[in-house]
C-alpha positions, 0 to 999 in steps of 0.5 A: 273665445274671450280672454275671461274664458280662456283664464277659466279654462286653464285654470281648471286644466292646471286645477285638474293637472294638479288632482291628477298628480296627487291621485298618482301619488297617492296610488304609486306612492312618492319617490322614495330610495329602494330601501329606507329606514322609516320612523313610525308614529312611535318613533319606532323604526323598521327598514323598508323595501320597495314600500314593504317592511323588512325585517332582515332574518339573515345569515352570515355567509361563508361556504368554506368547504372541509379541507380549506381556510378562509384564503379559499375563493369559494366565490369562484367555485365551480360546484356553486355552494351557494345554490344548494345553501340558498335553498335550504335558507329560503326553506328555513325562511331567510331572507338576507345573507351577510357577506364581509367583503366581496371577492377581488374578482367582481364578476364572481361577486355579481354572479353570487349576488344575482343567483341568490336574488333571482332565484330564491329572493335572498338579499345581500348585505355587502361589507368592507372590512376597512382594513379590519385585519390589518389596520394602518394610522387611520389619521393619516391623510393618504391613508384615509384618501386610499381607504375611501377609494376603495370603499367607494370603488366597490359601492360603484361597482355593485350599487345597481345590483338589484340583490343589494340591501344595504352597506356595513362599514367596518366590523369590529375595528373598535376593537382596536383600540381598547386595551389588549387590541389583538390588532392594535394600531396608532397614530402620532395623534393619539399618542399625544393624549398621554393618558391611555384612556384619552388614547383609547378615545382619540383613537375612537374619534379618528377612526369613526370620523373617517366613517362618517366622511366615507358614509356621506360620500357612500350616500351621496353615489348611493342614495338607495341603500342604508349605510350601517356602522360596523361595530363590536357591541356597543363599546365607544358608540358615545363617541361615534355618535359625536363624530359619525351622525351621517350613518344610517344605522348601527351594526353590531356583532354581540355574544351576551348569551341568551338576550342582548340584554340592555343592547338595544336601549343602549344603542338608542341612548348613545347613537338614536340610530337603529340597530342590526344585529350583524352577527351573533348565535351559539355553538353546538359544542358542549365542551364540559360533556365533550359531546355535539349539543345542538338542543342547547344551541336551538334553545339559545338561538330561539331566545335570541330571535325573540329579543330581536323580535321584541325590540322591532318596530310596533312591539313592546320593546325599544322598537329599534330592531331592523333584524339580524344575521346569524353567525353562521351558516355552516361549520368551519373546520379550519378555525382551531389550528388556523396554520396547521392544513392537516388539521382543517380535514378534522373538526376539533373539538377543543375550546378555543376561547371563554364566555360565561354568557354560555354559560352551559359548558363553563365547566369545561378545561380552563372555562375554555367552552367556546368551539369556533368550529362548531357554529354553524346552523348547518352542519358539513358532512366529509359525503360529497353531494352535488359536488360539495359537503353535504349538508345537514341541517342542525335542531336550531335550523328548524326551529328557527324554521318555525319561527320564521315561517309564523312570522311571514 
């Protein structure tokens, strides 16, 4: 063959290499991490899984049984609460459950992680409280190091669960700062600003700093799940977005009430990023009537997913929504008298804090009309069943079983 052929030949076998890769490409799709967020041509955004749209419709999840508190190990429990509530979700069309931390055991967290996956396709968002409860000077060098290490400890140890959806730093540890912090912590740093609001904001910077240092280490070992920022509401985000541009998106607890109001153009204006709704509901208390209300519970949270809806990717909203988690599940009977064991076998039904929001019970004692005990969208019954609480859904679990289902 001559020279001038065999140039020809392989030209067009590399021509055809090349074509053949595009095709391939273009079928199976590019390399992309198992779960992103996507820009649209809007520059609207939405999450994606596996290439497929995901809009989370989650719960948060702590299956604490009547009688105990949150020091119990409900991970390791042998009647396995998870299964029969897993279920029951997939039924109501959830698709995600929201956990704070995961156990100190990690067999039990694998074994929860992978029930709720493989048999009712429930995804997992795993979280880190950075230290939430009990705060240290996040400033501090050995401190910052500590808390890094730990947080990377667990993305190591449950990154490669094919359950995991995405990772929250931090809960509401903005609360912290602000004046009044129920948990409140300092730093020689801060306190060099002087005045109390140049502390609230450096204080801001130095805890949202080590955010960022910890998310860019978090993506870089895991570059197939999100990064969130965990925050109470949209409070000193103007500062996260200075000193925290390396998460994913923004995660937020919020109890506006019916809506979430300018939540959503709010978080776009501060941060760009997008915008989980990692907590928020209603309780089914009517502390004014002194009676269960569950209708007024289904009408708030009706309203709530709709805002969420609105402002998703595609619809005539900010197009920021990546979705949401319900605060709860279930009912917790130990939060009033949180010291008092006796009283975790009782479900109290007296106020436990304030907000006009819900505003149907305002009139209640003192406007004391928020029930810690009563949030759950699932009710527990004293009847054990299959060894746990038997559980009764509440009006809001199929209402949001109707919107859910029209959705898929």
């Amino acid at each position: 063959m001559l020279r001038k052929d065999k140039f020809i030949l392989t030209t067009l076998i590399a021509a055809f290499s090349v074509v053949l890769a595009l095709l391939l490409l273009l079928k199976f799709g590019f390399s992309r991490p198992k779960v992103f967020i996507q820009k649209t041509k809007k520059g609207h955004s939405q999450l994606l899984v596996e290439g497929k749209p995901y809009l989370v419709r989650g719960v948060v999840y702590q299956p604490i049984p009547i009688g105990q508190n949150h020091q119990y190990n409900f991970w390791a429990d042998a009647n396995q609460p998870w299964i029969e509530d897993a279920r029951l979700m997939r039924r109501m069309g959830a698709n995600t459950v929201r956990f704070f931390q995961p156990a100190k055991n990690a067999e039990e967290t694998r074994r929860v992680i992978r029930r709720l996956y493989e048999l009712y396709g429930i995804r997992t968002i795993l979280g880190h409280w950075m230290d939430y409860w009990k705060p240290g000077d996040y400033a501090d060098a050995r401190y910052r190091e500590d808390l890094t290490r730990r947080v990377i400890e667990m993305v190591n140890t449950y990154k490669d669960e094919e359950g995991v959806l995405l990772w929250i730093l931090g809960n509401e540890n903005n609360l912290s700062w602000h004046s009044g912090a129920r948990i409140p912590w300092t730093s020689p740093e801060a306190e060099e600003a002087g005045d109390p609001r140049e502390k609230e904001k450096a204080k801001a910077r130095i805890y949202y700093s080590l955010v960022n240092q910890i998310a860019r280490q978090v993506k870089k070992i895991d570059p197939e799940h999100p990064v969130a920022l965990g925050n109470a509401d949209s409070y000193s985000l103007e500062v996260a977005a200075e000193v925290c541009p390396d998460i994913d998106l923004v995660a937020v607890t919020c109890y506006r009430g019916k809506t979430f109001g300018n939540l959503w153009r709010e978080v776009k204006r501060k941060t760009g990023k997008p915008l989980l709704i990692m907590e928020f509901g209603c309780d089914s208390f009517n502390a004014e009537s002194g009676e269960e209300d569950q209708e007024i519970q289904s009408v708030f949270l009706k309203s709530q997913w709709q805002d969420i809806e609105r402002n998703r990717a595609g619809r005539s909203g900010e197009g920021n929504s990546l979705g949401g988690c319900i605060f709860e599940w279930n009912d917790e009977w130990w939060k009033h008298d949180e010291h008092m064991p006796a009283s975790w076998f009782v479900h109290d039904t007296e106020g436990d804090w304030s907000s006009g929001a819900y505003y149907f019970d305002i009139g209640a004692p003192d406007n004391m009309n928020v029930n810690e005990e009563w949030w759950g969208i699932v009710a527990l019954s004293p009847e054990l069943e299959k060894g746990i609480n038997k559980r009764l859904p509440r009006k809001a679990y199929y209402k949001l079983q109707k919107m859910w289902s029209e959705e898929e």
